[in-house]
C-alpha positions as a printed NumPy array, in Angstrom:
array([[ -10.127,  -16.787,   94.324],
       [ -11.927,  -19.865,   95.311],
       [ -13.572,  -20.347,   98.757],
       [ -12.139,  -22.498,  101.457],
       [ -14.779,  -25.166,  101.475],
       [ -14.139,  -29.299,  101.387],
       [ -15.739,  -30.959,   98.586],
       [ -17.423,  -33.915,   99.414],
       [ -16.256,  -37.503,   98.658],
       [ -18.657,  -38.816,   95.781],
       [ -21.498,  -41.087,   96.99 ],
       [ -21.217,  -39.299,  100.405],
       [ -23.651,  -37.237,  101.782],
       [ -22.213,  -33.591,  102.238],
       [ -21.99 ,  -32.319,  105.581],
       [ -25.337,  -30.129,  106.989],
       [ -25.15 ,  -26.266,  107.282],
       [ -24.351,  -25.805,  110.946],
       [ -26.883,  -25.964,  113.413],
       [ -28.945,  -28.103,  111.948],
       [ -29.842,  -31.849,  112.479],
       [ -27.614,  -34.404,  110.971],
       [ -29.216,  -36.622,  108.394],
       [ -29.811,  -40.562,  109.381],
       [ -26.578,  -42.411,  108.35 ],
       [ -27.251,  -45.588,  105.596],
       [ -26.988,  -48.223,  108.617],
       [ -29.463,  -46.089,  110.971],
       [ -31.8  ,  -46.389,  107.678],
       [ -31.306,  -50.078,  107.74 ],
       [ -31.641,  -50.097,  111.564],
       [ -35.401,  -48.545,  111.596],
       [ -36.817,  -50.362,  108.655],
       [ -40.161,  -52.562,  109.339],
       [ -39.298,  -56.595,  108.353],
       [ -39.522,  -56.974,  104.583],
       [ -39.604,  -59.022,  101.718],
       [ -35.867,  -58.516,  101.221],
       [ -35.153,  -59.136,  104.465],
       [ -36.934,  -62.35 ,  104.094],
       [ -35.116,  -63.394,  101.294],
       [ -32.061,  -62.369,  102.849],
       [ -32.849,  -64.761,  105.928],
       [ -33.967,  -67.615,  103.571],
       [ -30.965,  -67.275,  101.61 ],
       [ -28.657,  -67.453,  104.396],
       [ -30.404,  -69.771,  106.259],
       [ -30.421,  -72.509,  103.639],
       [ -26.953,  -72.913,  103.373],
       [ -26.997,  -72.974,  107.467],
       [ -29.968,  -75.807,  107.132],
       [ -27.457,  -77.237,  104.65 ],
       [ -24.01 ,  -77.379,  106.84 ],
       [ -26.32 ,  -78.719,  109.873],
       [ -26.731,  -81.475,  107.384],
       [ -23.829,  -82.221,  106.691],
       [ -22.543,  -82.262,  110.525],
       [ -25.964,  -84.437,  111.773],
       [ -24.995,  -87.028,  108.723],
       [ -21.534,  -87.178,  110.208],
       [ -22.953,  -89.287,  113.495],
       [ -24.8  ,  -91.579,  111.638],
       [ -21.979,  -92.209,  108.968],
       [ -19.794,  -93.082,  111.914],
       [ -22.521,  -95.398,  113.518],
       [ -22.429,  -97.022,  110.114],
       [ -18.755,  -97.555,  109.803],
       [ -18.121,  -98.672,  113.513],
       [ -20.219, -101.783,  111.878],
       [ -19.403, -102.336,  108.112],
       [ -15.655, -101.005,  108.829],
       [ -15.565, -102.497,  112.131],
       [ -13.744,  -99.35 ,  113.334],
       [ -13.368,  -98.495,  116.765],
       [ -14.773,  -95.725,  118.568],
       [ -10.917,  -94.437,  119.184],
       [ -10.237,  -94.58 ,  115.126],
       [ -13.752,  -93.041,  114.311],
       [ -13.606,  -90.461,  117.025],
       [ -10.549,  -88.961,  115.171],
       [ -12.912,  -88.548,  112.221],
       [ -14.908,  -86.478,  114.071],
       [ -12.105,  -84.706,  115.327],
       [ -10.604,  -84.078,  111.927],
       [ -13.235,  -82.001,  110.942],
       [ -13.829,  -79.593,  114.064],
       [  -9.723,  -79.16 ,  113.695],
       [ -10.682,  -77.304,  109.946],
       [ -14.125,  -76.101,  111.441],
       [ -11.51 ,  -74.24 ,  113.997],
       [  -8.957,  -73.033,  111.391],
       [ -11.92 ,  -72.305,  108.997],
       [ -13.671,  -69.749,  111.586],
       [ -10.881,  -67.966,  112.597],
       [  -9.582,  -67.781,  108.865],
       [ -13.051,  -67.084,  107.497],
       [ -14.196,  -64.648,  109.726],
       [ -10.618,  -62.624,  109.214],
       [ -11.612,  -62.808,  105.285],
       [ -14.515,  -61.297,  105.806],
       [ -13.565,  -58.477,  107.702],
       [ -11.452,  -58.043,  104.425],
       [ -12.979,  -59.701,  101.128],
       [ -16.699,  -59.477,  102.13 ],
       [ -19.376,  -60.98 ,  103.879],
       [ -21.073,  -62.181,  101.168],
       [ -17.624,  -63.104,   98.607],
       [ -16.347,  -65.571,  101.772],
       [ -20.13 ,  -67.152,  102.228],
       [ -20.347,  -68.143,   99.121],
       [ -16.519,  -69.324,   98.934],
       [ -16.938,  -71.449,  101.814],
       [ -19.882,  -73.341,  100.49 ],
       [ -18.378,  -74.465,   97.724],
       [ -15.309,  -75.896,   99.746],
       [ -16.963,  -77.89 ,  101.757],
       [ -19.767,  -79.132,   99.523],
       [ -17.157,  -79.96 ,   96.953],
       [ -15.441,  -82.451,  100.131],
       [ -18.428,  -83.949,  101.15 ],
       [ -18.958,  -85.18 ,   97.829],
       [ -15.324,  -86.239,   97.368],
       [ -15.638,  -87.954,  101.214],
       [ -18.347,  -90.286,  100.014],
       [ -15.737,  -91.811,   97.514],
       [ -13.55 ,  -92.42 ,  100.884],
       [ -11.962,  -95.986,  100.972],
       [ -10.439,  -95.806,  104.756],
       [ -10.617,  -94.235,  108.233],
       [  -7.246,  -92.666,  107.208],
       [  -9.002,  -90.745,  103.929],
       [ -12.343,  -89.987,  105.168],
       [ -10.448,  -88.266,  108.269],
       [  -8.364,  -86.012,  105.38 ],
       [ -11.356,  -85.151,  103.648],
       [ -13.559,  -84.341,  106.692],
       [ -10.63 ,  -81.875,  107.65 ],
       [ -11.515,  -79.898,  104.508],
       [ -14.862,  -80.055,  104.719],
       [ -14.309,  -78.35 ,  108.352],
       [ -12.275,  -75.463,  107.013],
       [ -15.559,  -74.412,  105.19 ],
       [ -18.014,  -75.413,  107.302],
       [ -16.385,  -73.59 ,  110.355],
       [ -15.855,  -70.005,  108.283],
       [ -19.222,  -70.264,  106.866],
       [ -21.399,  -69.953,  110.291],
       [ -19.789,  -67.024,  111.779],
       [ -20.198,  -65.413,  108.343],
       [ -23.543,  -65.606,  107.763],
       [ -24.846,  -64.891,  111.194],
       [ -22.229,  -61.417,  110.583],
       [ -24.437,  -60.541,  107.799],
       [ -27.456,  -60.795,  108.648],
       [ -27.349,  -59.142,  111.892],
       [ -26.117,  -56.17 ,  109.853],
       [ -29.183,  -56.313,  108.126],
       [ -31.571,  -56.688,  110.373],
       [ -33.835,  -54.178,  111.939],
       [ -32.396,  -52.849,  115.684],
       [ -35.902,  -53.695,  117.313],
       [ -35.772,  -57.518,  116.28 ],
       [ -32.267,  -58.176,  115.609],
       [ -31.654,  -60.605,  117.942],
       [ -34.779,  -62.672,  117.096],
       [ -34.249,  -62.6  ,  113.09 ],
       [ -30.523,  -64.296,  114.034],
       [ -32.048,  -66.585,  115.661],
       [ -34.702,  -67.489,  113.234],
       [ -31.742,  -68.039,  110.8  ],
       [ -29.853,  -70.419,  113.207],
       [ -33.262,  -72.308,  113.475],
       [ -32.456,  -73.355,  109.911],
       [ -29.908,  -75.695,  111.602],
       [ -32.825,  -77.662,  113.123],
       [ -34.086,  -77.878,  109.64 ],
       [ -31.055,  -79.625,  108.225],
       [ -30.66 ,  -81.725,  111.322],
       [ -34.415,  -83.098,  111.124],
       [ -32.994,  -83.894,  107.466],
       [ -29.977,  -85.371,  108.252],
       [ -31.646,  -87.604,  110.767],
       [ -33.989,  -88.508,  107.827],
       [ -31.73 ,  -89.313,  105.324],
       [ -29.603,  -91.26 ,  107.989],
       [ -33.027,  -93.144,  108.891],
       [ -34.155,  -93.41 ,  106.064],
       [ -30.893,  -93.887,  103.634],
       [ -28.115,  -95.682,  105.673],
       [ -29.983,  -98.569,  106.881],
       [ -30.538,  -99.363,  102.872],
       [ -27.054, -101.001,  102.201],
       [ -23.449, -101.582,  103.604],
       [ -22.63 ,  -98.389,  101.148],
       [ -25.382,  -96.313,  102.674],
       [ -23.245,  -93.984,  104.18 ],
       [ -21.153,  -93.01 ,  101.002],
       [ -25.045,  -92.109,   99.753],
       [ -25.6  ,  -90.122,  102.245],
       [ -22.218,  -87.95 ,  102.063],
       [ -23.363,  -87.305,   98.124],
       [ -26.387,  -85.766,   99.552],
       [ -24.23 ,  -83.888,  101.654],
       [ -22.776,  -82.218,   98.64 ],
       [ -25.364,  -80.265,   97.521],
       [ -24.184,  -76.797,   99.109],
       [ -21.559,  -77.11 ,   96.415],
       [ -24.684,  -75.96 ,   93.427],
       [ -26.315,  -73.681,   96.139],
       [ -22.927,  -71.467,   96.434],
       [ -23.494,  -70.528,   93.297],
       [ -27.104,  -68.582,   93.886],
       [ -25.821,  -67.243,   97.21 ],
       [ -23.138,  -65.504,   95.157],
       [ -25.469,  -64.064,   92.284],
       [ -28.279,  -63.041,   94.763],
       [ -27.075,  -62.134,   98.207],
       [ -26.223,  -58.195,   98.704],
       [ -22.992,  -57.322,  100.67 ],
       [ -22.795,  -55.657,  103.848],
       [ -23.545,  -51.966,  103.924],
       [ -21.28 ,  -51.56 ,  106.618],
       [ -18.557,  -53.337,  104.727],
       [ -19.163,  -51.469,  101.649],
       [ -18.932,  -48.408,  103.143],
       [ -16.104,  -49.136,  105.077],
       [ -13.84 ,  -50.105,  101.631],
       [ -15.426,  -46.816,  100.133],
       [ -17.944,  -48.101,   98.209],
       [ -20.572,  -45.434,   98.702],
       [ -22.494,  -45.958,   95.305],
       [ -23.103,  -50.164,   96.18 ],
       [ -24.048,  -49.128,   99.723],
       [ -26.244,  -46.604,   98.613],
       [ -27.831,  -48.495,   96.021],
       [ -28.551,  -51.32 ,   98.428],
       [ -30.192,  -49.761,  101.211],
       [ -32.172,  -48.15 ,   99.094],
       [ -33.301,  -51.289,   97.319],
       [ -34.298,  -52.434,  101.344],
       [ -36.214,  -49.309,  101.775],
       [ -37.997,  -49.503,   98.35 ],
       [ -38.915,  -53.519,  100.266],
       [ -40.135,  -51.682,  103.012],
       [ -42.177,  -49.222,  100.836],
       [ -40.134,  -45.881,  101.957],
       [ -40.038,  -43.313,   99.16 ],
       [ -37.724,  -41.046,  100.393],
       [ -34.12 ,  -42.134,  102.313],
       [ -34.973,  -39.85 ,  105.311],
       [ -38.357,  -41.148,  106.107],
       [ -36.759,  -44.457,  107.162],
       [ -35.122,  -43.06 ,  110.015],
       [ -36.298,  -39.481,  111.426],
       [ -36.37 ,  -41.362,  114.745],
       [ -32.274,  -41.966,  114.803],
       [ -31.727,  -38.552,  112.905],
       [ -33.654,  -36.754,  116.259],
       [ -31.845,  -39.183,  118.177],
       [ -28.932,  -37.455,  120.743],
       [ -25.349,  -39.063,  121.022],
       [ -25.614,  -39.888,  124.509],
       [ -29.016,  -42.021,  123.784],
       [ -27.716,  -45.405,  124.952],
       [ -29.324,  -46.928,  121.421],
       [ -27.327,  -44.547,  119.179],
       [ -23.971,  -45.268,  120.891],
       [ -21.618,  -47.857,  120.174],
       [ -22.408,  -50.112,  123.224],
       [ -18.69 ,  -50.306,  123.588],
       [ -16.398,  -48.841,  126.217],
       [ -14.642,  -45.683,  125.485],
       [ -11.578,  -47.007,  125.129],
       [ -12.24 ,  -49.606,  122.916],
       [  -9.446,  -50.869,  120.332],
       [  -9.354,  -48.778,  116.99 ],
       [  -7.225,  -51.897,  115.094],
       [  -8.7  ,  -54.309,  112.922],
       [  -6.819,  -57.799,  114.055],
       [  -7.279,  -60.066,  115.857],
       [  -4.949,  -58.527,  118.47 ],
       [  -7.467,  -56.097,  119.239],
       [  -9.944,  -58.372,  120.031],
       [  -8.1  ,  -58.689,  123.72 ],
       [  -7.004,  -55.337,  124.501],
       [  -8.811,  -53.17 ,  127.506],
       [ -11.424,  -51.874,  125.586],
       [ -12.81 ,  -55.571,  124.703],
       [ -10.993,  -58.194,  126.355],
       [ -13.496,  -59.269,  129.077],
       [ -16.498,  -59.494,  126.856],
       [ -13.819,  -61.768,  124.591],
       [ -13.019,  -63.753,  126.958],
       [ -16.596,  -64.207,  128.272],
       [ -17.948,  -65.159,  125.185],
       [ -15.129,  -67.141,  124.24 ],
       [ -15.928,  -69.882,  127.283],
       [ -19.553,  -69.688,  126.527],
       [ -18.381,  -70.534,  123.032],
       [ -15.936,  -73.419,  123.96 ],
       [ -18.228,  -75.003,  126.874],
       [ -21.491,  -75.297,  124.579],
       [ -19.388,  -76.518,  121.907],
       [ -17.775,  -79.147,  123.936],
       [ -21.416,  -80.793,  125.545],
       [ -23.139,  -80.239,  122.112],
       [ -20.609,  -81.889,  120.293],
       [ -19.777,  -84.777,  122.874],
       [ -23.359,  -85.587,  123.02 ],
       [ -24.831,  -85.373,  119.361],
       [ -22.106,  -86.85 ,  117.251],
       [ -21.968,  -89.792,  119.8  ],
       [ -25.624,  -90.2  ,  119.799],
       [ -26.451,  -92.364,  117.501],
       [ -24.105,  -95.068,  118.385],
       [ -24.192,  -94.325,  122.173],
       [ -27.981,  -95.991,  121.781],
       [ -26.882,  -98.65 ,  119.749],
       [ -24.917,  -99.743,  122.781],
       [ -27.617,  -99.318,  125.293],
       [ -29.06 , -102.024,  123.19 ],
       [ -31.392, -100.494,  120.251],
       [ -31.43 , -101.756,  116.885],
       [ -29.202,  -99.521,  114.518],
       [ -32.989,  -98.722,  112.853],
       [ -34.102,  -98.099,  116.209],
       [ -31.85 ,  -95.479,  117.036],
       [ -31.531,  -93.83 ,  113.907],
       [ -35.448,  -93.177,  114.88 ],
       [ -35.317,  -92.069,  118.755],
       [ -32.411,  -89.785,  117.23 ],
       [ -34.937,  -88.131,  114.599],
       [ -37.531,  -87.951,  117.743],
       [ -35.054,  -86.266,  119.815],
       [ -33.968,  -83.717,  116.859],
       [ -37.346,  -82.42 ,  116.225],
       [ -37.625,  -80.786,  119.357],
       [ -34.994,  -78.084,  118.335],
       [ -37.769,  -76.79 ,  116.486],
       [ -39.395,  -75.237,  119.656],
       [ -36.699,  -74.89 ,  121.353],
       [ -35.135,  -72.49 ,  118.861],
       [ -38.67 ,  -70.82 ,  118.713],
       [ -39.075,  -70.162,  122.916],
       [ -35.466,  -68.402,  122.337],
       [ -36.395,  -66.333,  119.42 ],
       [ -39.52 ,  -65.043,  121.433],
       [ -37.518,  -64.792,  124.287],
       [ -34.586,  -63.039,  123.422],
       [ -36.218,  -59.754,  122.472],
       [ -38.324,  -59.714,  126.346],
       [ -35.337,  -61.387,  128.583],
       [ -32.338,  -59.973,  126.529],
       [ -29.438,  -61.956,  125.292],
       [ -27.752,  -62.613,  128.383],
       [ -30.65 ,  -64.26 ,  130.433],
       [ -32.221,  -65.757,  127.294],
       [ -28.392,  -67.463,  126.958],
       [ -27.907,  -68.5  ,  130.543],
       [ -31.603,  -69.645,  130.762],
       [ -30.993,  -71.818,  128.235],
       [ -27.639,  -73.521,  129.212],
       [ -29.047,  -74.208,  133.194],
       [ -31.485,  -76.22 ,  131.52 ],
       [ -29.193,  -77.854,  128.769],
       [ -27.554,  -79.231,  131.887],
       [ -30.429,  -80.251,  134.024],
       [ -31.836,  -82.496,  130.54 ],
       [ -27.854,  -83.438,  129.839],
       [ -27.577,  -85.049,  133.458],
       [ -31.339,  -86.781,  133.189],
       [ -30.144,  -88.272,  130.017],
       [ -27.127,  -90.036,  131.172],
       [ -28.838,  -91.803,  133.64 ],
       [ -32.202,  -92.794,  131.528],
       [ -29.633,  -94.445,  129.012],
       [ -28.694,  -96.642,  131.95 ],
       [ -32.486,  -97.543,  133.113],
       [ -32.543,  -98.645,  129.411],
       [ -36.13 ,  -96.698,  129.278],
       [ -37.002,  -95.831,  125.725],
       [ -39.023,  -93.218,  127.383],
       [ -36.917,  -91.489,  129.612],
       [ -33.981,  -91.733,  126.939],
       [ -36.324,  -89.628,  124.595],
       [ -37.936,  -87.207,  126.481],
       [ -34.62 ,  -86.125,  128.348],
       [ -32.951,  -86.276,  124.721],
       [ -35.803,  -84.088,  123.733],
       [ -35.056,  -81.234,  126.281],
       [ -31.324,  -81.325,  126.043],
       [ -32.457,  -80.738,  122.202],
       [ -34.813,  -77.755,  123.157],
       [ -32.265,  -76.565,  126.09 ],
       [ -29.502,  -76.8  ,  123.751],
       [ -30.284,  -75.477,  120.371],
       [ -32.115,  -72.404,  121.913],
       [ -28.634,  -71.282,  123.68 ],
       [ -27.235,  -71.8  ,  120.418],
       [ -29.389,  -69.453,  118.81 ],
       [ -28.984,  -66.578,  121.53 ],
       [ -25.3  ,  -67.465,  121.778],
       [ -25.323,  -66.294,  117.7  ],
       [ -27.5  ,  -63.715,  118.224],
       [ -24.98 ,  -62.017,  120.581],
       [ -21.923,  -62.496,  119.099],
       [ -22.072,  -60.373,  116.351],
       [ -23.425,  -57.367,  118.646],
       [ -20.271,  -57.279,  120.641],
       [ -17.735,  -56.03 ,  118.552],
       [ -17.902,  -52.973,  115.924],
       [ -17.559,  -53.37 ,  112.093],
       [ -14.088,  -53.037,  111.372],
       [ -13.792,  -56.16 ,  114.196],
       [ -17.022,  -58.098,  113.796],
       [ -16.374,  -60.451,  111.69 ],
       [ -13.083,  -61.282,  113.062],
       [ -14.543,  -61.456,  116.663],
       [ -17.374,  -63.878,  115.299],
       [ -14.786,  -66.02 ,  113.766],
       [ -12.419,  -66.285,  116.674],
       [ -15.366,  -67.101,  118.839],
       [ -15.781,  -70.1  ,  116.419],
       [ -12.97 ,  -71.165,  116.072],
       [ -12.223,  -71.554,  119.905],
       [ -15.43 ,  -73.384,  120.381],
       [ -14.398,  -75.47 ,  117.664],
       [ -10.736,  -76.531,  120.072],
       [ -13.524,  -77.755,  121.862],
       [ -15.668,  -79.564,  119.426],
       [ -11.539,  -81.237,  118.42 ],
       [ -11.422,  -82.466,  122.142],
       [ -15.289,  -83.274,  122.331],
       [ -15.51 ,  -86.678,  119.861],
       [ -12.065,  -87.653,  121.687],
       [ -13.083,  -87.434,  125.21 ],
       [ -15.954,  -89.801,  124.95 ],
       [ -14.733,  -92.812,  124.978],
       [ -12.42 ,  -93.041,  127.89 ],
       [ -15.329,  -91.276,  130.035],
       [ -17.201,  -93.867,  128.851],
       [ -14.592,  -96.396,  130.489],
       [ -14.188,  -94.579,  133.373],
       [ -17.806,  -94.298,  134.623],
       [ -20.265,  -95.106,  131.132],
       [ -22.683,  -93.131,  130.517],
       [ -24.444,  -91.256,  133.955],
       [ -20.698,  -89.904,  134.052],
       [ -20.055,  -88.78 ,  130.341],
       [ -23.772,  -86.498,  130.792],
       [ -22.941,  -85.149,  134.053],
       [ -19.383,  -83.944,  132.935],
       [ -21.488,  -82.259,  129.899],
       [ -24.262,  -80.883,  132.217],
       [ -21.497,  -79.214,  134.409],
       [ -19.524,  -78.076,  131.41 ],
       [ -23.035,  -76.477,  130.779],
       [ -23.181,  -74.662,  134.089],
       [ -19.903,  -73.109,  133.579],
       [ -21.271,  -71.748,  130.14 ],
       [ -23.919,  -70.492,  131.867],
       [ -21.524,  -68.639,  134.234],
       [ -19.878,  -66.659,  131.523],
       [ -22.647,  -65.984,  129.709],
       [ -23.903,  -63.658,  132.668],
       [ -20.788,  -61.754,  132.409],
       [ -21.534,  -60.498,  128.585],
       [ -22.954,  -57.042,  127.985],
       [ -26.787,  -56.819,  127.689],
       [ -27.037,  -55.448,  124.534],
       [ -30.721,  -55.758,  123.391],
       [ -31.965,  -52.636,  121.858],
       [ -28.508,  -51.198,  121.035],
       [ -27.163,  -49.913,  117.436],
       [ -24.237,  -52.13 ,  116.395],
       [ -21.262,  -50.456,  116.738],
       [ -19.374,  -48.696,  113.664]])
């Protein structure tokens, strides 16, 4: 006669004689690590091939200043371009971040590098508007799955006491790759008539980097365990605590083991009647829709000004009268200041919380967004960079909270999905952005193109105070 007693699955940890305290789960390890090496590698990693997409996007405005001269293309033709690739950037999030939820954080990451570095390359061989706008579609469905993805994992990763700032450390790497587009757009285009097809092979090198991602990145614990992979996950989060210097799995997290159910940083930070499914469905049923919807304008209104603005840039000085060399440089100028700007909202995020950090941000993306429109006019070199300079601070510090918070909303069955979707509705907006430019330009030049972006930034700024604080909180499981 055998007793009555389960046996556990293998790789699980049994369940605790009764009445006494339940061990730390793997991800409440991971939560109450210090910052480590492998966290640091983990953040590099990622944030590479994020310094590399930025990249490819900044080349993308000075490719089409370029063309509008050696092609002479106009601003209708080449504003399709543009288009073309926020219409895959949309598919690509909504697709990729689906995938994810499915395949892997780290399988799709590395899959969507390749795509799109592989089309770059192939885009610099482009022989007409009509091919390079094919190509650049392609290049968007990778580009677009790949952001969502790699913010995903490493806010899994991250310690609960920093989380938000370490996400927005890694979308700092997209001022890296901007600074470097605007470089190799200074420094490269201006060099010949075929200057821009040099610049796209550049673009191309996420293509060899896909390859390391794939070999070196680990997978989501949360993932892992969630596909019954108990071994991996174990195997991994012990390789982060070995980082961190913890010798024994329950010494990383005596804190969350002591912790009760009803402690607001244990619980899921979702509403108790929160969807169970794992679609995209679910994503706007009671339990979730208004923090969807909320984040979904803050997604679609920063995507339209940031978009409208930066692709345009370039060429948007060339008609106030600059030399193409000339604006190539007060473009680099006005790109470095994302550097700071993604700095104040790393500090910032972790004292104001997402939500203020976010809205912050956006008020003042429209105040610099409105000041720019009209110092293009005065035709002041001055006042066209120093406004350009604070809608680049304003701007690329919401973007960083905005991707800090994302992930946070939704548990892991759902997270990737509700990243991608996020994405990929901005992204309608980045498809409308490049296309609405030009006739606002007719209809009142420049003052009015900024001021309809600074309002479009208020509204962001509206939604974003309807989102859950959620600084502090365990992601949900």
């Amino acid at each position: 006669m055998t007793d009555d007693v389960a046996t556990p699955t293998p790789g699980t940890p049994a369940a605790p004689p009764p009445g006494t305290l339940a061990p730390p789960t793997r991800t409440e390890r991971l939560d109450e690590l210090p910052f480590s090496r492998k966290h640091g590698r983990l953040l590099v990693g990622s944030g590479l091939g994020w310094a590399l997409d930025a990249l490819d996007v900044g080349l993308l405005s000075f490719v089409i200043a370029q063309l509008a001269v050696v092609w002479s293309s106009d601003k209708g033709a080449l504003a399709f371009v543009a288009s073309a690739g926020f219409a895959g950037m949309a598919i690509g999030a909504a697709v990729g971040g689906s995938l994810s939820d499915r395949l892997g954080r780290k399988t799709v990451f590395a899959l969507t590098l390749l795509v799109y570095g592989l089309a770059t390359g192939l885009s610099a061989l482009s022989w007409s508007v009509g091919a390079l706008l094919v190509l650049r579609f392609v290049v968007g469905l990778g580009l677009g799955a790949e952001l969502p993805v790699a913010s995903t994992l490493v806010s899994e990763f991250s310690p609960r006491r920093i989380r938000g700032r370490v996400v927005v450390l890694l979308e700092a790497f997209w001022a890296l790759g901007s600074i470097a587009a605007a470089l190799v757009g200074w420094l490269v285009i201006p060099l010949s008539d075929d200057g821009w097809r040099w610049a796209l092979l550049i673009g191309a090198l996420p293509a060899l980097y896909a390859v390391f991602v794939r070999l070196r990145m680990p997978e989501s614990v949360r993932f892992l365990e969630a596909r019954g992979r108990h071994d991996e996950a174990e195997r991994t989060v012990r390789a982060f605590e070995e980082a961190a210097g913890v010798t024994e799995p329950a010494a990383a997290s005596r804190a969350a083991a002591a912790a009760s159910p009803a402690d607001p940083s244990r619980a899921d930070a979702l509403p108790a009647d929160a969807p169970r499914a794992s679609s995209a469905a679910a994503l706007l049923r009671d339990g979730l829709r208004r923090r969807t919807v909320a984040i979904w304008v803050v997604w679609f209104m920063t995507n339209f000004s940031y978009y409208g603005a930066f692709v345009w840039l370039p060429t948007l000085l060339v008609e106030a009268g600059f030399p193409l060399v000339k604006s190539f440089e007060y473009t680099l100028l006005i790109t470095l200041a994302q550097l700071p700007g993604y700095a104040a909202s790393a500090w910032l995020i972790e004292r104001w919380g997402r939500r203020g950090t976010l809205a912050v941000f956006l008020l003042g993306s429209a105040l610099a967004a409105t000041a720019f429109g009209f110092g293009a006019v005065s035709g002041s070199a001055t006042q066209i960079v120093v406004s350009g300079m604070f809608l680049s601070f304003f701007n690329l510090g919401a973007w960083g909270a905005l991707y800090a918070v994302t992930p946070e909303l939704y548990p892991t069955r759902l997270r990737g999905t509700g990243a991608g979707w996020a994405a990929g509705v901005g992204r309608i907006a980045s498809i409308a952005a490049p296309l609405t430019v030009p006739p606002l330009l007719v209809l009142g030049g420049t003052p009015v193109l900024f001021a309809v972006f600074g309002g479009v930034f208020v509204v962001a700024a509206v939604a974003a105070l309807a989102l859950p604080e959620l600084r502090g909180t365990r992601l949900a499981e």
